[in-house]
PQR file with spaces between the fields and no chain letter, atoms N, CA, C, O and H, PARSE charges and radii, in Angstrom:
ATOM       1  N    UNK     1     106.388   85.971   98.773 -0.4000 1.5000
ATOM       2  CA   UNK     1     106.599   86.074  100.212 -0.0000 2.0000
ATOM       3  C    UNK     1     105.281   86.325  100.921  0.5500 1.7000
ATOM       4  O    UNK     1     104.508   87.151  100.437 -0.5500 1.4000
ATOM       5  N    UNK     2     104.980   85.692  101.998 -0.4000 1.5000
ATOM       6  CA   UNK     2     103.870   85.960  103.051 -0.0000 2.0000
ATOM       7  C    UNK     2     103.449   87.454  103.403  0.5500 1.7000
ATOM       8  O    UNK     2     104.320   88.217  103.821 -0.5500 1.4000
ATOM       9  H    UNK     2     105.608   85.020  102.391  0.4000 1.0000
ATOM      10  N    UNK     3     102.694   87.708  103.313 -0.4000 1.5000
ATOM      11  CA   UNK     3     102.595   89.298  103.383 -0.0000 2.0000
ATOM      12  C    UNK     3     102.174   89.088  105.247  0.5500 1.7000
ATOM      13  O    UNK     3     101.712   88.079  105.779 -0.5500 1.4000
ATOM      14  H    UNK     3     101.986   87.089  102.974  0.4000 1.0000
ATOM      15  N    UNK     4     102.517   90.366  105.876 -0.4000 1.5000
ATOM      16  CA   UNK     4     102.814   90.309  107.233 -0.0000 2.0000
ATOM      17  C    UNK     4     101.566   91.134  107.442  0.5500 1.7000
ATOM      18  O    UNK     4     101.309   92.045  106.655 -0.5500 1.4000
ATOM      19  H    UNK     4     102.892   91.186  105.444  0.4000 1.0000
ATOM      20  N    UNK     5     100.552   90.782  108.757 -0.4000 1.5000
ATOM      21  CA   UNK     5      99.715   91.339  109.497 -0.0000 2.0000
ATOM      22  C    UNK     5     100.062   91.703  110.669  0.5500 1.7000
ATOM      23  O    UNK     5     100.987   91.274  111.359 -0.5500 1.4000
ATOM      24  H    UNK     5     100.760   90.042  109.397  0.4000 1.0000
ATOM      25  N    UNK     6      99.089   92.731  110.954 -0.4000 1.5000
ATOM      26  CA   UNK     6      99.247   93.589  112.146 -0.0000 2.0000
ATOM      27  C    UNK     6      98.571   92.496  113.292  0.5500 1.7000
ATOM      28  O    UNK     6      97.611   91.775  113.023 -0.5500 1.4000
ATOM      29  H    UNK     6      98.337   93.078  110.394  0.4000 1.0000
ATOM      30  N    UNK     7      99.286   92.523  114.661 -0.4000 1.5000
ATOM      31  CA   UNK     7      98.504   91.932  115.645 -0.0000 2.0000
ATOM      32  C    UNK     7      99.276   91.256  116.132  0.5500 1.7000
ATOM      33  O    UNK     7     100.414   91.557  115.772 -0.5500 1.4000
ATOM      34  H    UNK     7     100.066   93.109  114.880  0.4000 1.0000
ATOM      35  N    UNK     8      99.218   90.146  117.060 -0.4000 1.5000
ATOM      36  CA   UNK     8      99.976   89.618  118.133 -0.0000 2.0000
ATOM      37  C    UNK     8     100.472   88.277  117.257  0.5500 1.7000
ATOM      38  O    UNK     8      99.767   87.699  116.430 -0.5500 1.4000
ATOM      39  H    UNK     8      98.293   89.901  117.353  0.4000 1.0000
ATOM      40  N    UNK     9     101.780   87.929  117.608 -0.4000 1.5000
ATOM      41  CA   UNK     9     102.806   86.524  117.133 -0.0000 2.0000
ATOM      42  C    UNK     9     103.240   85.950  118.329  0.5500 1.7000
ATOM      43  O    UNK     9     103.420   86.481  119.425 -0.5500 1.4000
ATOM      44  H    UNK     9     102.353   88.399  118.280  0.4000 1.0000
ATOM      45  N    UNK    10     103.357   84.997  118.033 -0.4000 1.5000
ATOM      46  CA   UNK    10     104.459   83.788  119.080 -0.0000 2.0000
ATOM      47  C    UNK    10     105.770   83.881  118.383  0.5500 1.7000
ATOM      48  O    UNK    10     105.851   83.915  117.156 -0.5500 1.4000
ATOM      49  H    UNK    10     103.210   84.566  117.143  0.4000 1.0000
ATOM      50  N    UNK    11     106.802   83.922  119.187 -0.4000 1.5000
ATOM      51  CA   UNK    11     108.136   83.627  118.543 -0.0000 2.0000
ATOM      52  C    UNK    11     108.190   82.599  119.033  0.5500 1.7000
ATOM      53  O    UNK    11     107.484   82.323  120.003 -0.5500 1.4000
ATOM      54  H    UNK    11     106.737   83.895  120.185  0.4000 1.0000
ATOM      55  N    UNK    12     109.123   81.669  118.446 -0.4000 1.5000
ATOM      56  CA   UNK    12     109.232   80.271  118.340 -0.0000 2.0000
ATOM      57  C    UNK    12     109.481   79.916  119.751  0.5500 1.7000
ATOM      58  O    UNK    12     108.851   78.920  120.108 -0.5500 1.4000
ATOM      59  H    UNK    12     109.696   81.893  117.658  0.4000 1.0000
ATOM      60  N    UNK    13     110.477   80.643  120.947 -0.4000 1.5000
ATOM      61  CA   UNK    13     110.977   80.484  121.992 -0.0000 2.0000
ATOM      62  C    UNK    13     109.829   80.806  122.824  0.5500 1.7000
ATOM      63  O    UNK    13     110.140   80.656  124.005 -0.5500 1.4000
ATOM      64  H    UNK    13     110.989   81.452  120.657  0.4000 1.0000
ATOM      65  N    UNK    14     108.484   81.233  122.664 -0.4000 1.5000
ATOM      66  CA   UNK    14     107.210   81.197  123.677 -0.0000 2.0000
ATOM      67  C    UNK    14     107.106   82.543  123.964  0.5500 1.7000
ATOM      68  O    UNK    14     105.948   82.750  124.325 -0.5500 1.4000
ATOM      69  H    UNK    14     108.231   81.355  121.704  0.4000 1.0000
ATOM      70  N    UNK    15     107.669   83.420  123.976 -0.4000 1.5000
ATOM      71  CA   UNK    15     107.377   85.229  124.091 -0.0000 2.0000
ATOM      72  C    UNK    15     106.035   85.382  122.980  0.5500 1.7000
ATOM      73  O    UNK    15     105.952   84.999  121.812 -0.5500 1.4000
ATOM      74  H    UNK    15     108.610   83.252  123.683  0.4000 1.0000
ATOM      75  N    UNK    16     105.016   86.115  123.867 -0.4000 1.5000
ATOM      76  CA   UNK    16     104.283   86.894  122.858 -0.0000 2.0000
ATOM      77  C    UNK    16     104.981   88.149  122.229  0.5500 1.7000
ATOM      78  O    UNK    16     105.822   88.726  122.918 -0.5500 1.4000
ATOM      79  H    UNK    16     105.084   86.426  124.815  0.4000 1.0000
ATOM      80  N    UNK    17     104.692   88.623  120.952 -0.4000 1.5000
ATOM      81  CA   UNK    17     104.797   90.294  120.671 -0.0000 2.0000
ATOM      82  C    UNK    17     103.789   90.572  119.743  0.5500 1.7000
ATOM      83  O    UNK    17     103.232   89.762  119.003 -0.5500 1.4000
ATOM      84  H    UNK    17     104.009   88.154  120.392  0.4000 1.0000
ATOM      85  N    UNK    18     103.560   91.985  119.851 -0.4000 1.5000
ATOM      86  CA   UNK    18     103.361   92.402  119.116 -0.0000 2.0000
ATOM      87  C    UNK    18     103.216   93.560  117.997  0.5500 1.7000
ATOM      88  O    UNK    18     103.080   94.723  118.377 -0.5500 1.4000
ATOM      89  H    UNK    18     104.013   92.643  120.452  0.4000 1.0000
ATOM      90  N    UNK    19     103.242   93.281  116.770 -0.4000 1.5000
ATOM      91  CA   UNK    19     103.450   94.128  115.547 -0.0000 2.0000
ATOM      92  C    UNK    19     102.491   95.089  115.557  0.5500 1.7000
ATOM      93  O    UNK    19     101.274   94.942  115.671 -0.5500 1.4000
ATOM      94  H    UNK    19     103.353   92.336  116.461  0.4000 1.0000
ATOM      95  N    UNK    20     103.266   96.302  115.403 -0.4000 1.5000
ATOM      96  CA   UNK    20     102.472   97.488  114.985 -0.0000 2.0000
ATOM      97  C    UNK    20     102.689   98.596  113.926  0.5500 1.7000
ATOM      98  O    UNK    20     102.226   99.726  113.773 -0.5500 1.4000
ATOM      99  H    UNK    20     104.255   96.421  115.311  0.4000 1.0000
ATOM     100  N    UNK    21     103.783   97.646  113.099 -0.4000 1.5000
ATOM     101  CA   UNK    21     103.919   98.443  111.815 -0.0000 2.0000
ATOM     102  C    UNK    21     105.131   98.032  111.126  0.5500 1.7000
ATOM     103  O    UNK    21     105.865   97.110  111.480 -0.5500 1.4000
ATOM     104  H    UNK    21     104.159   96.728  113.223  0.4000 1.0000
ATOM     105  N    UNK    22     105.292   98.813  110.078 -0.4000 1.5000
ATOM     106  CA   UNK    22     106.547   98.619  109.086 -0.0000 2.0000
ATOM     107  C    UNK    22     106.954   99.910  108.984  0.5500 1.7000
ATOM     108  O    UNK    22     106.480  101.046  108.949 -0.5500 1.4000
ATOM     109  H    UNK    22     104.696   99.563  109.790  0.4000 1.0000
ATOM     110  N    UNK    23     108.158   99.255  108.945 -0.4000 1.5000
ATOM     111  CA   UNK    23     108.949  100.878  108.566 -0.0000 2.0000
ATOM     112  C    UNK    23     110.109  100.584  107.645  0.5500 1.7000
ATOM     113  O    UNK    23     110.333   99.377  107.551 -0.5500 1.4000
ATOM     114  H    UNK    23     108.543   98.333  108.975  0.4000 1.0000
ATOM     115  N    UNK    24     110.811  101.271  107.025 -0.4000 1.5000
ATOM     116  CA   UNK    24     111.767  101.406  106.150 -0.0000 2.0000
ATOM     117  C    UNK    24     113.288  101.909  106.539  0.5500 1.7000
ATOM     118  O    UNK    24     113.329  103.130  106.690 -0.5500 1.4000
ATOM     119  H    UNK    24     110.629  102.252  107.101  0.4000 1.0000
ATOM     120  N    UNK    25     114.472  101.277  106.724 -0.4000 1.5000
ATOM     121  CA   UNK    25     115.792  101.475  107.014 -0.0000 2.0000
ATOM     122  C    UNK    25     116.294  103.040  106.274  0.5500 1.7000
ATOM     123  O    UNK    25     116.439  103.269  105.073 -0.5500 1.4000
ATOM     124  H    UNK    25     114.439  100.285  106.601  0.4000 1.0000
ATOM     125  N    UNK    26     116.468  103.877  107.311 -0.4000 1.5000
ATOM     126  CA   UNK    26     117.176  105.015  106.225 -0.0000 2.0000
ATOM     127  C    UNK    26     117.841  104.718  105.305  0.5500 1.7000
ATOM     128  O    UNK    26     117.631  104.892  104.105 -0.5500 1.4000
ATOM     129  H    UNK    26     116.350  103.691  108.286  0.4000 1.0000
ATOM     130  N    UNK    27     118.728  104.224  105.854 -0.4000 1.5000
ATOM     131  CA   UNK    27     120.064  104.174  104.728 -0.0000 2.0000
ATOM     132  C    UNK    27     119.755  102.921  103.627  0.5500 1.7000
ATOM     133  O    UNK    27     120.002  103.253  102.467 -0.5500 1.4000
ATOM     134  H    UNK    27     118.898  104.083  106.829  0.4000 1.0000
ATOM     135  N    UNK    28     119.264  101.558  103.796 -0.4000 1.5000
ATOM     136  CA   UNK    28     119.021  100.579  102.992 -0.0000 2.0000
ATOM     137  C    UNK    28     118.159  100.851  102.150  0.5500 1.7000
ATOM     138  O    UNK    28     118.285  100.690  100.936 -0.5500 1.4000
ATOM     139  H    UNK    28     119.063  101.289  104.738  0.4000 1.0000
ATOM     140  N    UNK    29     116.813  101.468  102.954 -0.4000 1.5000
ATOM     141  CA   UNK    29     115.593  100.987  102.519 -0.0000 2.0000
ATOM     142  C    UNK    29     114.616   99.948  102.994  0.5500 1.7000
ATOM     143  O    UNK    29     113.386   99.911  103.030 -0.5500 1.4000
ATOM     144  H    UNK    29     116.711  101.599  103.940  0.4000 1.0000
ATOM     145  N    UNK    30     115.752   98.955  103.414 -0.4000 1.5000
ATOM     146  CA   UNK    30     114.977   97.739  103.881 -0.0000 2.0000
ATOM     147  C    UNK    30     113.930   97.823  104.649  0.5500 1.7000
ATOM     148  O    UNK    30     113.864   98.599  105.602 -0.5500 1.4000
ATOM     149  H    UNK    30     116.751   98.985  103.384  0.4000 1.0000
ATOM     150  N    UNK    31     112.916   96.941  104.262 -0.4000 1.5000
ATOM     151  CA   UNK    31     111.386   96.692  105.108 -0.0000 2.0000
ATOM     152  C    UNK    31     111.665   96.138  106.296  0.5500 1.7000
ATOM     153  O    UNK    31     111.943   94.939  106.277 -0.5500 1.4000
ATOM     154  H    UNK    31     112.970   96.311  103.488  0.4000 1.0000
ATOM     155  N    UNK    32     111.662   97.097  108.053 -0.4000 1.5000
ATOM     156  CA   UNK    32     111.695   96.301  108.798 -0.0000 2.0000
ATOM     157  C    UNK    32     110.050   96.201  109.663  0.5500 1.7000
ATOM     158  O    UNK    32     109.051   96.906  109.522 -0.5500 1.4000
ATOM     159  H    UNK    32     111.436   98.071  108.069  0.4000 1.0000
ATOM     160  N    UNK    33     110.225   95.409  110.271 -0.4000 1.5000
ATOM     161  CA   UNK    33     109.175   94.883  111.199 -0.0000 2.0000
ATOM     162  C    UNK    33     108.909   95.556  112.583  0.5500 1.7000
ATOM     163  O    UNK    33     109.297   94.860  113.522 -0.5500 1.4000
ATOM     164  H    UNK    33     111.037   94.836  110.386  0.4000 1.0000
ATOM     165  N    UNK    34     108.436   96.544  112.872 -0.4000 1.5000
ATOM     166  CA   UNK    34     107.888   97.218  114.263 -0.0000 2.0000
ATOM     167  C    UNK    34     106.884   96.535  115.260  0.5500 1.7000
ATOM     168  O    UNK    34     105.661   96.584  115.390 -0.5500 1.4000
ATOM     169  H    UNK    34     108.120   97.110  112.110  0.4000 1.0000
ATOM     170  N    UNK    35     107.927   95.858  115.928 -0.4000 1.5000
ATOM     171  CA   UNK    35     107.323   95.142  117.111 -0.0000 2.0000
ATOM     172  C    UNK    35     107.619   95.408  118.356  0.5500 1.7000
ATOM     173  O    UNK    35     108.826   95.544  118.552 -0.5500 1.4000
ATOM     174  H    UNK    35     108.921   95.818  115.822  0.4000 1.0000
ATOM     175  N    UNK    36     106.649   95.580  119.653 -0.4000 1.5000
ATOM     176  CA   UNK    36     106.272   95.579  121.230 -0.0000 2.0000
ATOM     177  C    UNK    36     106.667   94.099  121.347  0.5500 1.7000
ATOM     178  O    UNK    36     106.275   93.146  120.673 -0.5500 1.4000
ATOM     179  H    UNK    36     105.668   95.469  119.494  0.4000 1.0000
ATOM     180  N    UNK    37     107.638   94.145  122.484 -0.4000 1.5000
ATOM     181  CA   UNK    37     108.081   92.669  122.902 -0.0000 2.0000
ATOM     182  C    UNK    37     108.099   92.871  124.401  0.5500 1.7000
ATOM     183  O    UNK    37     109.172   93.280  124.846 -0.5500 1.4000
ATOM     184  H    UNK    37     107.957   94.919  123.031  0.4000 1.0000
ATOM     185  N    UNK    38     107.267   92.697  125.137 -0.4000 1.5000
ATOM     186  CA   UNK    38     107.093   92.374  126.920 -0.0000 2.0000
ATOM     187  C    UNK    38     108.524   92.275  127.579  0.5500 1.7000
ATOM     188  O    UNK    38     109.471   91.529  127.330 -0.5500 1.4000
ATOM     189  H    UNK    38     106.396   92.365  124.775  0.4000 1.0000
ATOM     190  N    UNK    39     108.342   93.376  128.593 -0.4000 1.5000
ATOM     191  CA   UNK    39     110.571   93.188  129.455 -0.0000 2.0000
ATOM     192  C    UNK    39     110.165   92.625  130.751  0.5500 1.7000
ATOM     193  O    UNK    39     109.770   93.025  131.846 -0.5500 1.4000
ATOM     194  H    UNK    39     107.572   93.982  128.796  0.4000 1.0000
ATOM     195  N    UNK    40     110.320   91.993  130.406 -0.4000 1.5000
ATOM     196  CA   UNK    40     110.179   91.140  132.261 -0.0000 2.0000
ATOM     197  C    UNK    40     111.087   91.972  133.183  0.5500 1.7000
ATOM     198  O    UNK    40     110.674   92.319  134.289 -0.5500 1.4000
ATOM     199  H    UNK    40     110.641   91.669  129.517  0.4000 1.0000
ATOM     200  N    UNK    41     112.404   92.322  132.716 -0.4000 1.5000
ATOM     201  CA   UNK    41     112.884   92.441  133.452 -0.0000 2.0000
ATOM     202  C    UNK    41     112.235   94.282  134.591  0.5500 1.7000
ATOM     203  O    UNK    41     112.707   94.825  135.589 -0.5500 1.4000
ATOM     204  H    UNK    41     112.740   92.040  131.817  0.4000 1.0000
ATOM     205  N    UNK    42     111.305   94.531  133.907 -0.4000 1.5000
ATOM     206  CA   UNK    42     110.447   95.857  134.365 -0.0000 2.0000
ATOM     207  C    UNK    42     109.037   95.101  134.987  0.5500 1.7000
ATOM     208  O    UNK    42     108.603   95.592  136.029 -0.5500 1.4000
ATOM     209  H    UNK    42     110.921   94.089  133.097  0.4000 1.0000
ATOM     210  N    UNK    43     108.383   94.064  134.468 -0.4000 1.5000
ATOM     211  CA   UNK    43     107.227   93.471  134.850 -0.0000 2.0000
ATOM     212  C    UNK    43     106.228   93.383  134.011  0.5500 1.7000
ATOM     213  O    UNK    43     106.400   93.418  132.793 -0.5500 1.4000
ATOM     214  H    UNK    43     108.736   93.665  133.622  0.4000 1.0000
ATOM     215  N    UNK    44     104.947   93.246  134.637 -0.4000 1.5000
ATOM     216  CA   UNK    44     103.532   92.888  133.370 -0.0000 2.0000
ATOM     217  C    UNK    44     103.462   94.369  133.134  0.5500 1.7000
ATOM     218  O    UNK    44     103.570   95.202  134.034 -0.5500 1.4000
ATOM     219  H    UNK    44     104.808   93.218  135.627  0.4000 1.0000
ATOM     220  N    UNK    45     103.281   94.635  131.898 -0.4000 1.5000
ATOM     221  CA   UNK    45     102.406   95.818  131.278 -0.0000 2.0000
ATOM     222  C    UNK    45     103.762   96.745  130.949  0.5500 1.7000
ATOM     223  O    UNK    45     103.529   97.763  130.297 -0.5500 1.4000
ATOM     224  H    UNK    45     103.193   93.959  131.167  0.4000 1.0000
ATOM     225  N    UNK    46     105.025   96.523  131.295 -0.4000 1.5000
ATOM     226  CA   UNK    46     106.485   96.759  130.435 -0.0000 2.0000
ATOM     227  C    UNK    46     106.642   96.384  129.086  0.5500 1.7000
ATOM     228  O    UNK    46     107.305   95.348  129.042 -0.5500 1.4000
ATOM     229  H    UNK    46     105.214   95.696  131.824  0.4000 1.0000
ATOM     230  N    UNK    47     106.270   96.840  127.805 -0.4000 1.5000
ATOM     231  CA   UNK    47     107.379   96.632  126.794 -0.0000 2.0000
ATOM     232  C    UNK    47     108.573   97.015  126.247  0.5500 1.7000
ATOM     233  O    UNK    47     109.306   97.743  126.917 -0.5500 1.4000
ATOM     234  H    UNK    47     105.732   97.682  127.841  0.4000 1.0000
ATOM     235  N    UNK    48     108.789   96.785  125.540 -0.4000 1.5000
ATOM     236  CA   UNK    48     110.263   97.535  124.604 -0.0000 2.0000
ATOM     237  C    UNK    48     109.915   97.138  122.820  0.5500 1.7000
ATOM     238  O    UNK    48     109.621   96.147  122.153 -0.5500 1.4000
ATOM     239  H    UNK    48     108.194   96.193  124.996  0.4000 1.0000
ATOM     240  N    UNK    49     110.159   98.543  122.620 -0.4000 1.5000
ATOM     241  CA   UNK    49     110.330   98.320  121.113 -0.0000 2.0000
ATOM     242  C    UNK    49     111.318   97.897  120.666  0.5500 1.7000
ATOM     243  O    UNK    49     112.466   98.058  121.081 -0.5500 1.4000
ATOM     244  H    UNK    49     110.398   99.348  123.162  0.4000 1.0000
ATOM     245  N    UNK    50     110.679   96.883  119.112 -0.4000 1.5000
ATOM     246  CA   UNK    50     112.604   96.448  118.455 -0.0000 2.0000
ATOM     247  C    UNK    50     111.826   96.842  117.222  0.5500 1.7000
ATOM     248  O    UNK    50     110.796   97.510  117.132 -0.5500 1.4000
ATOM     249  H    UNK    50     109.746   96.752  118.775  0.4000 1.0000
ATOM     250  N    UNK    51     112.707   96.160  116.120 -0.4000 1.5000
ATOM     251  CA   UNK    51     112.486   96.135  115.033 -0.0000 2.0000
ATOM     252  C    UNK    51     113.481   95.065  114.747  0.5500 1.7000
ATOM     253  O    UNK    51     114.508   94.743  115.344 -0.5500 1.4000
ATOM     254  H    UNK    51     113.544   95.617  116.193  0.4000 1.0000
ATOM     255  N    UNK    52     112.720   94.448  113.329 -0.4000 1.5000
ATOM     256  CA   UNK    52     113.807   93.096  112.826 -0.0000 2.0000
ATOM     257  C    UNK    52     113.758   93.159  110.761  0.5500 1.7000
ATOM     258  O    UNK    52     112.932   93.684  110.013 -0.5500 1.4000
ATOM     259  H    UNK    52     111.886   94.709  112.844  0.4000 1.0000
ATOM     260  N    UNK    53     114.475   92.717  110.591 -0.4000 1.5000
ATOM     261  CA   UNK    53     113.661   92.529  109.138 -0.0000 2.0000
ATOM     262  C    UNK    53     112.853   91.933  108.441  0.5500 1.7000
ATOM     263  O    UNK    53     113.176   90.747  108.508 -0.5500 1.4000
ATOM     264  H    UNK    53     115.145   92.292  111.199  0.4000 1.0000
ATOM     265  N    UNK    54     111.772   92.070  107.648 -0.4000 1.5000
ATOM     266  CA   UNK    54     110.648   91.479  107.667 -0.0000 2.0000
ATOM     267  C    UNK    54     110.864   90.447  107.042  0.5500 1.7000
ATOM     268  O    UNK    54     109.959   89.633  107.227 -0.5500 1.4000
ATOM     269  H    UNK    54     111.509   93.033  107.594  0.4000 1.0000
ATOM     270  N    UNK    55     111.998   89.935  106.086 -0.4000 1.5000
ATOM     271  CA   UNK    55     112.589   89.032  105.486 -0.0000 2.0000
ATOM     272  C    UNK    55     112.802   87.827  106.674  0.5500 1.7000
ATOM     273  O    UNK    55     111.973   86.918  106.646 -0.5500 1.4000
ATOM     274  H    UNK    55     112.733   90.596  105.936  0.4000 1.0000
ATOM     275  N    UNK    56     113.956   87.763  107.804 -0.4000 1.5000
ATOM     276  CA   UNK    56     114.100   87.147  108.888 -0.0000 2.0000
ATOM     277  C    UNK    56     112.473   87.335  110.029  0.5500 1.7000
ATOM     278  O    UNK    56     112.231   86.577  110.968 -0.5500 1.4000
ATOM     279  H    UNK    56     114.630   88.502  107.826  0.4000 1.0000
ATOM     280  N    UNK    57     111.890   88.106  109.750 -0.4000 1.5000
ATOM     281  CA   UNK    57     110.400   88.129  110.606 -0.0000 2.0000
ATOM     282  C    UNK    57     109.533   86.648  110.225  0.5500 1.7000
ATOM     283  O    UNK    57     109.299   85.674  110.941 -0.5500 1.4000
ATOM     284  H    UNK    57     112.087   88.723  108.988  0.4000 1.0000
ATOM     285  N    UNK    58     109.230   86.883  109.018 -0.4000 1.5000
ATOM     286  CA   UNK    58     108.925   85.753  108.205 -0.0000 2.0000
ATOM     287  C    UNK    58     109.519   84.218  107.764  0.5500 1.7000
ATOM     288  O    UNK    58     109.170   83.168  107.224 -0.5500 1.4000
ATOM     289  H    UNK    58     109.419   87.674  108.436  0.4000 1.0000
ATOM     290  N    UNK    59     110.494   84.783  108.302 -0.4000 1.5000
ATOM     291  CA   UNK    59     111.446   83.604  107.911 -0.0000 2.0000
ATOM     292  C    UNK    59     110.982   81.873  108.306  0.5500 1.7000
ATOM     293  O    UNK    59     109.993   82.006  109.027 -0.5500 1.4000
ATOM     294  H    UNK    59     110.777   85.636  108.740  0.4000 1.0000
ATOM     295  N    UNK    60     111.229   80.553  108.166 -0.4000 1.5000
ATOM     296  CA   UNK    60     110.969   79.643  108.926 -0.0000 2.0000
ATOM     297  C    UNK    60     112.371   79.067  109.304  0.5500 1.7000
ATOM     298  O    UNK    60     113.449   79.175  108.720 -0.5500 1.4000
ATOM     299  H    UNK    60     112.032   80.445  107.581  0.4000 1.0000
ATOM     300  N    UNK    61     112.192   78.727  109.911 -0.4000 1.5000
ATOM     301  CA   UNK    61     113.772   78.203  111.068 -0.0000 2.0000
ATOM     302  C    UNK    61     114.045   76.708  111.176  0.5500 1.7000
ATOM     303  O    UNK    61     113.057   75.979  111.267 -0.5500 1.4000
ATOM     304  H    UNK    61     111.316   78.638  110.386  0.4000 1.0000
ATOM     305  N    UNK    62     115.476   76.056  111.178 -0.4000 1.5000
ATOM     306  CA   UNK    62     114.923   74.701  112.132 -0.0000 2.0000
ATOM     307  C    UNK    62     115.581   74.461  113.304  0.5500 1.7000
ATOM     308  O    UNK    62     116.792   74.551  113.505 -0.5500 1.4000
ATOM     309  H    UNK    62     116.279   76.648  111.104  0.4000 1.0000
ATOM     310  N    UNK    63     114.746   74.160  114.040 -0.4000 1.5000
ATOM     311  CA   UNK    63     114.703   74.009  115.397 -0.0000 2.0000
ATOM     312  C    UNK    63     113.886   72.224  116.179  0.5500 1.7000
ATOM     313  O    UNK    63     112.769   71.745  116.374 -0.5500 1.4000
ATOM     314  H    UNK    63     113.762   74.087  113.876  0.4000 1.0000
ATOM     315  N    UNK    64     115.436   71.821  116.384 -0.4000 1.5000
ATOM     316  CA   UNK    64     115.350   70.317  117.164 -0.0000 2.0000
ATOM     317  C    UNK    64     114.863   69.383  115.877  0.5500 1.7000
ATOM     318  O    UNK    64     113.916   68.608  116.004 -0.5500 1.4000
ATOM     319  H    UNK    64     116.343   72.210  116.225  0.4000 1.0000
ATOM     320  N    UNK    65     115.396   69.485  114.962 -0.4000 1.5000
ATOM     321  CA   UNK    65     114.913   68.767  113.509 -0.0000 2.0000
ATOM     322  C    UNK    65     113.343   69.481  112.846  0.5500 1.7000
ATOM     323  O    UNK    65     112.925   69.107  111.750 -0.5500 1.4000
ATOM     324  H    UNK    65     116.166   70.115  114.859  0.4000 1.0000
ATOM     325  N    UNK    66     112.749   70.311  113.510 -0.4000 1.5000
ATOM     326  CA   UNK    66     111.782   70.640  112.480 -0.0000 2.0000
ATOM     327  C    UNK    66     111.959   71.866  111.763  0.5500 1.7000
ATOM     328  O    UNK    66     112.934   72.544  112.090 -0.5500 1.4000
ATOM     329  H    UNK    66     113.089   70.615  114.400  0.4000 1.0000
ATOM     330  N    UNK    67     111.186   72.302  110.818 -0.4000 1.5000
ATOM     331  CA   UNK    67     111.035   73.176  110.080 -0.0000 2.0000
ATOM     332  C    UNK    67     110.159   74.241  110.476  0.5500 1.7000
ATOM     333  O    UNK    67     109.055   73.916  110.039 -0.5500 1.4000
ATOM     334  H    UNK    67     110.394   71.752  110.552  0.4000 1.0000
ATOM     335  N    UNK    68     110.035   75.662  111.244 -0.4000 1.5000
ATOM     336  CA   UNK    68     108.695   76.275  112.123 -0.0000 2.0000
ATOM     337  C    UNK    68     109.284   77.709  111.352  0.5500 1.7000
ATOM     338  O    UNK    68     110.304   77.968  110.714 -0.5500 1.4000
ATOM     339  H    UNK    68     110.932   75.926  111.599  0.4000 1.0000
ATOM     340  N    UNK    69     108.127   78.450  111.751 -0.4000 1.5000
ATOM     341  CA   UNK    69     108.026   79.868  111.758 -0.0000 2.0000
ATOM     342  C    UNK    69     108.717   80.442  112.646  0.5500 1.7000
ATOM     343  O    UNK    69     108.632   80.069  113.817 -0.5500 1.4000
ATOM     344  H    UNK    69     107.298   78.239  112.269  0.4000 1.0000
ATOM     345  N    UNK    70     109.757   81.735  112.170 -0.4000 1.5000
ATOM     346  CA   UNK    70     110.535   82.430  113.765 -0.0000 2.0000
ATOM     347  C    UNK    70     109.074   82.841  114.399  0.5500 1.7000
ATOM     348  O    UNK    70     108.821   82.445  115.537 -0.5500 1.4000
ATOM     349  H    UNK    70     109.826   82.038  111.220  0.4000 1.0000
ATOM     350  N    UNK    71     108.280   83.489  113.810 -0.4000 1.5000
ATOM     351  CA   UNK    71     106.715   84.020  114.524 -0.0000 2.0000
ATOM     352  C    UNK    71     105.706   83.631  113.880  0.5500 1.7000
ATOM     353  O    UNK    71     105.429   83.863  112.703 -0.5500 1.4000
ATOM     354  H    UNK    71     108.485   83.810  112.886  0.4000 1.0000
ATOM     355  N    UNK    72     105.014   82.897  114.814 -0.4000 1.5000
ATOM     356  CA   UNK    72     103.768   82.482  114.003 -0.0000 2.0000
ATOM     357  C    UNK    72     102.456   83.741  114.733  0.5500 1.7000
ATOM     358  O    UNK    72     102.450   84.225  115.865 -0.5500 1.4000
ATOM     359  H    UNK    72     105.239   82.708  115.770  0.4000 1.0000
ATOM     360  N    UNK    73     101.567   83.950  113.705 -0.4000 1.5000
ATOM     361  CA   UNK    73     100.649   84.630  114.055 -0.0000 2.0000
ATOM     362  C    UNK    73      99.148   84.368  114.323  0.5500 1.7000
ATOM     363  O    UNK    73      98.353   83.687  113.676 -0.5500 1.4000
ATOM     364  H    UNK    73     101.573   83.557  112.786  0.4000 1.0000
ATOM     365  N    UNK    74      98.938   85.241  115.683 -0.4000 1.5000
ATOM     366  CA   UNK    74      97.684   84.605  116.840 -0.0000 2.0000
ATOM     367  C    UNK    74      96.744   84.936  116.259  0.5500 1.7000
ATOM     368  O    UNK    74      95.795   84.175  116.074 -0.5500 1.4000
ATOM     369  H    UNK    74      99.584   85.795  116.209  0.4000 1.0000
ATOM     370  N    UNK    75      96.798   86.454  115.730 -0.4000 1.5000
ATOM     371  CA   UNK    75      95.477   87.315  115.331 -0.0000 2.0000
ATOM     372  C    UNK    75      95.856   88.471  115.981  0.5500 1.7000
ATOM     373  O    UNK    75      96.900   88.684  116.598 -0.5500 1.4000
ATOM     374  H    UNK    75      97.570   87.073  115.880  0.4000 1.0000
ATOM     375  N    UNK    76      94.512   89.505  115.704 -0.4000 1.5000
ATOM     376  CA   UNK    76      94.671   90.928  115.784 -0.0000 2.0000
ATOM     377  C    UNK    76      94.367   90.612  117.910  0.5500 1.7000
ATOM     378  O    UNK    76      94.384   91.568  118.685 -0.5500 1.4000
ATOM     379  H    UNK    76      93.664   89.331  115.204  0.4000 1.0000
């Protein structure tokens, strides 16, 4: 599996975010993905934290017949 870096991604739908860590599911264990994702609905310089799993973070998707990354990554 792709090992995941810290720093800014595109999600496939055109939102920047970005990753600022990993963390671990209490109860699973599972490796999730700690990402800043921009809220429009507050304005520029608004984020919101999520988290996803780093399994589906990484994942590649298809979308309109191709094969892409859910997030491809910009750099730090």
């Amino acid at each position: 599996m792709e090992e995941l870096k810290i720093g800014k991604y595109r999600h496939f739908k055109g939102m920047d975010v970005e990753v600022i860590g990993l963390a671990l599911d209490s109860e699973t264990v599972e490796k999730m993905v700690v990402y800043n994702h921009p809220d429009p609905a507050k304005g520029e310089g608004f984020s919101t934290m999520w988290v996803r799993p780093l399994d589906m973070f990484l994942e590649t998707i298809e979308r309109d017949g191709k094969v892409i990354k859910r997030f491809e990554y910009l750099g730090e």
